[in-house]
N, C-alpha and C positions, 0 to 999 in steps of 0.2 A: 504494500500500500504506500503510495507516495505521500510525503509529505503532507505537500498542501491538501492532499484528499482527507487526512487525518485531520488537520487543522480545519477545514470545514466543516466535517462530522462533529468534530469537537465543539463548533458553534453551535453547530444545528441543533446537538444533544442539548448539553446548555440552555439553549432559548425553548426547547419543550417542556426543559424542568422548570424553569421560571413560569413559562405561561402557565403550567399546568398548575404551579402555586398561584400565583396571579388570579387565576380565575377559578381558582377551589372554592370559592364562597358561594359561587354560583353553580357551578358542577355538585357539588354536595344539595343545593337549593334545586336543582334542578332535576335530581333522583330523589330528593323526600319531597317535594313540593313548598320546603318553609323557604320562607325570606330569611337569608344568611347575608350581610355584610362585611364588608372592613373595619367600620367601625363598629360595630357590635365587639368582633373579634379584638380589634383594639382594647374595648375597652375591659375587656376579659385580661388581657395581658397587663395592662393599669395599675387593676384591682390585684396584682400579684405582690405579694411582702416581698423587703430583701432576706426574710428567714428564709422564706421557702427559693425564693433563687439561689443563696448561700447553701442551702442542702443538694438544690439539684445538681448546684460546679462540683459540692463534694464526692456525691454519689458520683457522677459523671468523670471525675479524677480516679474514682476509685475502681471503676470497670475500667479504665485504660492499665491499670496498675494490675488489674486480675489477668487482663491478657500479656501483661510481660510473662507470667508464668507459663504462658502456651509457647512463646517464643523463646526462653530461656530453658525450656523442656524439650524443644526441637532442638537447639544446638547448642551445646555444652561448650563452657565459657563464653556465652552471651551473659553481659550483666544485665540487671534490673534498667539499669540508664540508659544502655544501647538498644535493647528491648524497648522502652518506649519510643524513643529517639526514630526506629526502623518505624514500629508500626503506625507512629505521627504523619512520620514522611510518606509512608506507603499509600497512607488512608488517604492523602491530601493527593496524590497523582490518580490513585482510583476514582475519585468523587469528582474530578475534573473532566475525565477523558470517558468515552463509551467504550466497552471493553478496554475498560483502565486496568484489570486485572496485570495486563500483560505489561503494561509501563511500572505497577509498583511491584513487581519479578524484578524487573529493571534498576529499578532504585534501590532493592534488596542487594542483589547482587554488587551494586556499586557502593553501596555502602561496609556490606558485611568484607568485602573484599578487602574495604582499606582501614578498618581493623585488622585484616593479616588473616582475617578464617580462608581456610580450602575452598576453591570450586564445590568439591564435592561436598564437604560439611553442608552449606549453603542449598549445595542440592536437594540435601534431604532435610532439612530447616525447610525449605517450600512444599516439596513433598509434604513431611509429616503434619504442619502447620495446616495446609491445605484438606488433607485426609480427617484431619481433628473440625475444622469448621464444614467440610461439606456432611461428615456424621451427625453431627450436633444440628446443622439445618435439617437433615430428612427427624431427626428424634422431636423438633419441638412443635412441626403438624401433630405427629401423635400426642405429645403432652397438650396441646391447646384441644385437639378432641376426647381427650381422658377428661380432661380439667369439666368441658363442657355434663357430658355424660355422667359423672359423679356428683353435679351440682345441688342437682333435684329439677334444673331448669325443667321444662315441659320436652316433651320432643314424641314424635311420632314411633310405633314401635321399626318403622322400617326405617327409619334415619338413624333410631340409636343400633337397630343391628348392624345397617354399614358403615356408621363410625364406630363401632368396636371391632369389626373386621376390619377397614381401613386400621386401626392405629394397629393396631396385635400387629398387621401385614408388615408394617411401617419397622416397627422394633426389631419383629423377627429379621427382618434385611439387614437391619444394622450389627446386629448379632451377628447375621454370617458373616458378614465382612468386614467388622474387625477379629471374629475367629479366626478368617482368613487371613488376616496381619499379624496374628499370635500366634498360631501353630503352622506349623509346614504341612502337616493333612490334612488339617483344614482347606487352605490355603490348594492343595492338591485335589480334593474334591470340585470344590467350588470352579476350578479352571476348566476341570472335563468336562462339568455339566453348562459351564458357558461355552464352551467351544460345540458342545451339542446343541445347544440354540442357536449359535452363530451358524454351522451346517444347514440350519434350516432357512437362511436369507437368500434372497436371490443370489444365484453367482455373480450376479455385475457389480455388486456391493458387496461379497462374501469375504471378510477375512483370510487370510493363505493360514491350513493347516496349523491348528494348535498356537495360534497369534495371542490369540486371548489367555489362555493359559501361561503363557511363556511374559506376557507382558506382567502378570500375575506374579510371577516369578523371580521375574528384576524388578520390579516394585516391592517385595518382602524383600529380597535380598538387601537392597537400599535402605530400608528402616527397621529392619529386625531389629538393630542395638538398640535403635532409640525407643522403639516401640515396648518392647521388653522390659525395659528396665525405669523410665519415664513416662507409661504410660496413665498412671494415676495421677501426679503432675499433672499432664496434660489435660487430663477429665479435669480434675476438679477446678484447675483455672479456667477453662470452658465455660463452666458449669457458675463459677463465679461471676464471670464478665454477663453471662447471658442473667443471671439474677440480677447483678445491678443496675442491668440494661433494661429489665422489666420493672425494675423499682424507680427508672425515672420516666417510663410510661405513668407508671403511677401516682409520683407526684405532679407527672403533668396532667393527667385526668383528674388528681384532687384540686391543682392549682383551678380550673377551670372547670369545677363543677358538673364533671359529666363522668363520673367512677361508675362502670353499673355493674361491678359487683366481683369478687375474686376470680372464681372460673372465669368469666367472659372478660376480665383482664388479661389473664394468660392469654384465651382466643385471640384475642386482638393481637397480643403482642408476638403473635405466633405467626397469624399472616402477616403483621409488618416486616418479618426477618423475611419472609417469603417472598414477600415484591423487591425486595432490592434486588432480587437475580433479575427482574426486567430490562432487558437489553436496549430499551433503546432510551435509554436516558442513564448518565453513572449513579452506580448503586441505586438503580431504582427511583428516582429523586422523580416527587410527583406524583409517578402511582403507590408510591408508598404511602403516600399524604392521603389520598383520596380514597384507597382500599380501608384504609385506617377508621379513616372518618368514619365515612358507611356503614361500617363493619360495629364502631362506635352506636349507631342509630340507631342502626338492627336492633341493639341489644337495649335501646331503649334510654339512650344518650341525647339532651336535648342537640338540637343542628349543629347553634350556633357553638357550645360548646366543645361539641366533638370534631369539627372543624380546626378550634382553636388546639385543642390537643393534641390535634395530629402534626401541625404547622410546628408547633412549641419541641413535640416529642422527633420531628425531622431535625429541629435545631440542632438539640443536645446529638441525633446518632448521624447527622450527615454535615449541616452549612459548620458548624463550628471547629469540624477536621481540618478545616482548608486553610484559616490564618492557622491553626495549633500548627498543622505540620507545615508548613510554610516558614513558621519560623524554626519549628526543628532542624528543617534539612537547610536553610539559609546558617542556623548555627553550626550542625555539622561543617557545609563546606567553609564556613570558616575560620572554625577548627582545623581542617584537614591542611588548607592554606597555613593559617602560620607554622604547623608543626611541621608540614614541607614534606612531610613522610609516611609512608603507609604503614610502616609496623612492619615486623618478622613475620613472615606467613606459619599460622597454627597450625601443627600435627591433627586437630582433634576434628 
């Protein structure tokens, strides 16, 4: 992809995510039928204390600080500092770019490099790092449909039997595949029986012979050490960041008066980590905001509230990455500048 085509897309993505906040007052008004304005919303955000903005920075400091342990868990002698430092800067190229994934690869790579870590290290830091956040996305559909189902909420009996098939579905998958990353027959099962579904796809698209199995293969081989031995590390700062990240949904539903209730705050905040995979805006920016809201309503959130708490809650997990890592990675490189030097490349 050429430059300047990246650089366009990049605009284009950009100005969808704004429009699409722009005109969320209306879009939300226009799927419940209420009258939702700016200044409504405004004055919802007014009516906010600086207690509860002081708790949100803390909360919100403190899930960044939970996923250093996800990143100091992938790659041994990462400190707590560098950790942050990486995923400030990473988060601020992904929330910029559309398929920003691949630019904060990028910036990982250039950063960890000039602390002195290996190619390889690095490699499997995005590997494992990667492996831990796309697990934890497929587990928190099924936690947001367990939450639902355990409430007492009302639900029809064919909705709650295929959300209890849905999520059991959901877990048992996660199961086998991090089985598959802990044991080596596990890991040997699971390849035969993909490579027996891949058999069954047309030839013009068919994998070559045991691809899938073998890709299986060098993907354990790659993370066995880390996976082994850091793998609860790993969960539990997951497992962290993703609570404190629900707890500032929460004080942004308390802040603005539309909380409708425990279970249906997990919900929510379950399909919010879901739309950020939407491709055509970075990290989802916009239909995050708007599936939010909605999803807010449904469950009995007045409009203009759940609007506001969706706009409030994109802040704190999207717009506020962008000056944070901004000045991370401006610190970094000038860091990197006066000490002139990269460091002894790491064994580890």
């Amino acid at each position: 992809m050429s430059k300047w085509l990246r650089v366009v897309l990049s605009i284009t993505s950009l100005g969808l995510a704004a429009t699409l906040i722009v005109f969320l007052p209306q879009i939300v008004g226009t799927m419940t039928g209420a009258d939702i304005s700016w200044s409504q919303i405004g004055g919802l955000f007014a009516s906010m204390s600086w207690q509860m903005i002081a708790l949100m920075t803390g909360v919100w400091l403190a899930s960044l600080l939970a996923y250093t342990f996800v990143l100091t868990g992938s790659l041994p002698g990462l400190t707590h500092a560098q950790a942050l430092t990486l995923n400030a800067a990473g988060s601020a190229v992904s929330n910029l770019l559309p398929f920003g994934g691949a630019a904060g690869v990028a910036v990982t790579f250039g950063m960890t490099r000039g602390w002195g870590f290996t190619t390889r290290s690095v490699v499997v830091l995005t590997l494992v790092s990667g492996i831990w956040n796309t697990l934890f996305r497929f587990i928190l559909p099924a936690a947001g449909i367990l939450a639902l189902l355990m409430s007492g909420r009302a639900l029809s009996p064919a909705v709650a039997d295929a959300g209890w098939a849905g999520a059991i579905s959901i877990l048992v998958l996660v199961a086998v595949v991090a089985s598959a990353l802990y044991w080596e027959s596990a890991a040997r099962v699971l390849g035969r029986a993909l490579d027996a579904v891949a058999r069954l796809a047309p030839r013009r698209i068919r994998p070559a012979e045991n691809w899938v199995s073998d890709a299986l293969t060098r993907l354990r081989k790659d993370t066995t050490d880390v996976v082994h031995s850091r793998w609860a590390r790993l969960s539990l700062g997951m497992v962290a960041f993703l609570v404190l990240q629900w707890l500032i949904l929460v004080l942004c539903l308390q802040a603005t008066g539309s909380y409708p209730g425990l279970a249906e705050s997990i919900a929510v905040f379950a399909l919010s980590r879901v739309l950020t995979s939407a491709l055509a805006t970075p990290s989802g920016a916009g239909f995050m905001e708007a599936g939010t809201a909605l999803a807010l309503v449904a469950f009995g959130a007045p409009e203009a509230g759940a609007t506001a708490a969706a706009i409030l809650f994109g802040f704190w997990t999207y717009t506020i990455e962008i000056p944070w890592g901004g000045l991370a990675l401006g610190g970094w490189a000038l860091f990197r500048r006066r000490s002139g030097d990269a460091g002894p490349v790491r064994t580890r």
